[in-house]
C-alpha positions in Angstrom: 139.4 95.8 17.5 137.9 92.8 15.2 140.1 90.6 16.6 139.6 91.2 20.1 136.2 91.4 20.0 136.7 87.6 17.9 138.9 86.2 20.7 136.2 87.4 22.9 133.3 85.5 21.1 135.6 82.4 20.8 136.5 82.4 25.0 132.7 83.1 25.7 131.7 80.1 23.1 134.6 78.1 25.3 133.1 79.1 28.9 129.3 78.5 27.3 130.7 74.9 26.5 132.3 74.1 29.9 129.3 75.3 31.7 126.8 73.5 29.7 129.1 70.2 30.2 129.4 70.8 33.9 125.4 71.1 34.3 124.8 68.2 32.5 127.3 66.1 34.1 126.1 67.4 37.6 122.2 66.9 36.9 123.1 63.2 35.8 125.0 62.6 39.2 122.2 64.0 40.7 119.6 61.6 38.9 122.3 59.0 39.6 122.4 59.7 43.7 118.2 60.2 43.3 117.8 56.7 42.2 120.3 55.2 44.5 118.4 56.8 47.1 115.3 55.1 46.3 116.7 51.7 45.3 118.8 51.7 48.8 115.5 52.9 50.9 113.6 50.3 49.2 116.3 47.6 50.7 116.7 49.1 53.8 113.0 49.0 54.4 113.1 45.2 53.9 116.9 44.6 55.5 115.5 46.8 59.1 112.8 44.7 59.7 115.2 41.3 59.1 117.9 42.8 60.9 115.9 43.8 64.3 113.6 40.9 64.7 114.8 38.1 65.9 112.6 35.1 67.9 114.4 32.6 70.4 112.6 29.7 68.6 114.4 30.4 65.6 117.3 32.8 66.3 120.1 31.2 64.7 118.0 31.7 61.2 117.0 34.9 62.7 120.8 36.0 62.9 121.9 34.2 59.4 119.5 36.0 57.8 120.8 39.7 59.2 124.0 38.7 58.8 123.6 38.2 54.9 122.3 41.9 54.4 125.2 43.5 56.0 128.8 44.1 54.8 132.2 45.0 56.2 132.2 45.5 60.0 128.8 45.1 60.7 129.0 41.2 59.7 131.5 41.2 62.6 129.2 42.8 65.2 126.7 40.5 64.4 128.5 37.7 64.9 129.6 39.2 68.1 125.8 39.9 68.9 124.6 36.2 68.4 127.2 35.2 70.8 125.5 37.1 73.3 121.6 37.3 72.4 121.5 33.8 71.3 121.1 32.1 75.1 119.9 35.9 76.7 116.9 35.5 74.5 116.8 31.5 74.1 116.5 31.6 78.5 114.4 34.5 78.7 112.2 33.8 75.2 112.2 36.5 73.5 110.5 37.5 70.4 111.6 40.8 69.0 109.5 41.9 65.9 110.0 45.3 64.3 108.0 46.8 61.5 108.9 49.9 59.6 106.3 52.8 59.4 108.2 54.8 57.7 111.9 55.7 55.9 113.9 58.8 54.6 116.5 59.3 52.5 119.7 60.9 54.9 122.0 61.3 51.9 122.8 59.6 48.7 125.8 59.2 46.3 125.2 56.9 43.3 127.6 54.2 46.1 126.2 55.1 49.3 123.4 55.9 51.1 122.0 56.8 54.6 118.7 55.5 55.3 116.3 56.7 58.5 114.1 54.0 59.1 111.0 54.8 61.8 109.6 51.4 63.5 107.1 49.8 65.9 108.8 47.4 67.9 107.5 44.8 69.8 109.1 42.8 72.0 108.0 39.9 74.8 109.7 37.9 77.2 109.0 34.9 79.9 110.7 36.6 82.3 109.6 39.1 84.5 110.6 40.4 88.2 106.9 39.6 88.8 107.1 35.8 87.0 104.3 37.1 84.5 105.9 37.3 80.6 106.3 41.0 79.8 105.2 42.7 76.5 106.5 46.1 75.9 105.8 48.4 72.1 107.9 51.2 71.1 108.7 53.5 68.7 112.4 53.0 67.5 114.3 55.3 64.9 117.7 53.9 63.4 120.4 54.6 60.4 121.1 51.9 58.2 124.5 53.3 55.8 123.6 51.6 52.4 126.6 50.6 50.0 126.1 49.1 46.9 128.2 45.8 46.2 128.4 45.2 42.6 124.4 45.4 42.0 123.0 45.1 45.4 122.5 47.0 47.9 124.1 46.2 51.9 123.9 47.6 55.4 127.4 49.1 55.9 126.5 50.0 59.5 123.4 50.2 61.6 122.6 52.5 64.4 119.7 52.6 66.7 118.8 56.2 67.3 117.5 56.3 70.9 116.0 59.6 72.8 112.5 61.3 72.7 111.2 62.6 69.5 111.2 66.6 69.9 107.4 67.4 69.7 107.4 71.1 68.4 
């Protein structure tokens, strides 16, 4: 019965110390993916603003300047995109500026995090159906994916989130 109730004390003690490792290890990911989550909303606050304003005086900087916050695939969609925008917004002059109100942490891993980013875009243009330059302001939402590369923080992907805002 002793030694039962021994190899009893000794598995508990054994469970006790898993448990306790597995907590601790879990609350520092945790901390880990917490921080990453700030750090990355911090950059995508900054990167959304670069990366969706663009003016046709200076869009070739404009574009450079996205292009250098983003990684992987979306460095070949923006070079895609410049091919395109560059002479629509050049011949129609177009100034696109967008300013974050507001961002959210998605998700976070200590690598990668998905950033909602609410803005106030403006955007004007010479050319109208009526020949009078147009100014129009709305309300965007989009999803930057943040990645860390080595210690900095990239746009993996960006995504405009379009649709109406449910009012509840």
């Amino acid at each position: 019965m002793k030694l039962r109730l021994t190899a009893f004390l000794a598995l508990l003690a054994v469970v006790t110390g898993v448990a306790a490792l597995w907590v601790f290890l879990d609350a520092r990911r945790l901390e880990e993916s917490r921080r990453a989550g700030q750090e990355a909303s911090n950059a995508a606050v900054t990167y959304a603003a670069d990366m969706l304003s663009y003016d046709y005086r200076t869009i070739k900087e404009d574009l450079a300047r996205a292009k250098g916050h983003a990684t992987g695939d979306l460095v070949a969609r923006y070079e895609r995109l410049a091919a395109t925008l560059e002479p629509a917004a050049t011949r129609q002059k177009t100034v696109q500026q967008a300013v974050v109100a507001d961002a959210a942490v998605e998700s976070a891993t200590p690598d990668e995090v998905r950033v909602l980013v609410f803005l106030n875009m403006t955007t004007s243009s010479s050319e109208t159906s009526a020949g009078s330059p147009v100014r129009q302001v709305v309300q965007n939402r989009a999803r930057l994916v943040m990645v860390r590369i080595d210690d900095r923080w990239l746009v993996s992907d960006l995504s405009t989130l379009l649709g109406n805002t449910p009012i509840r």
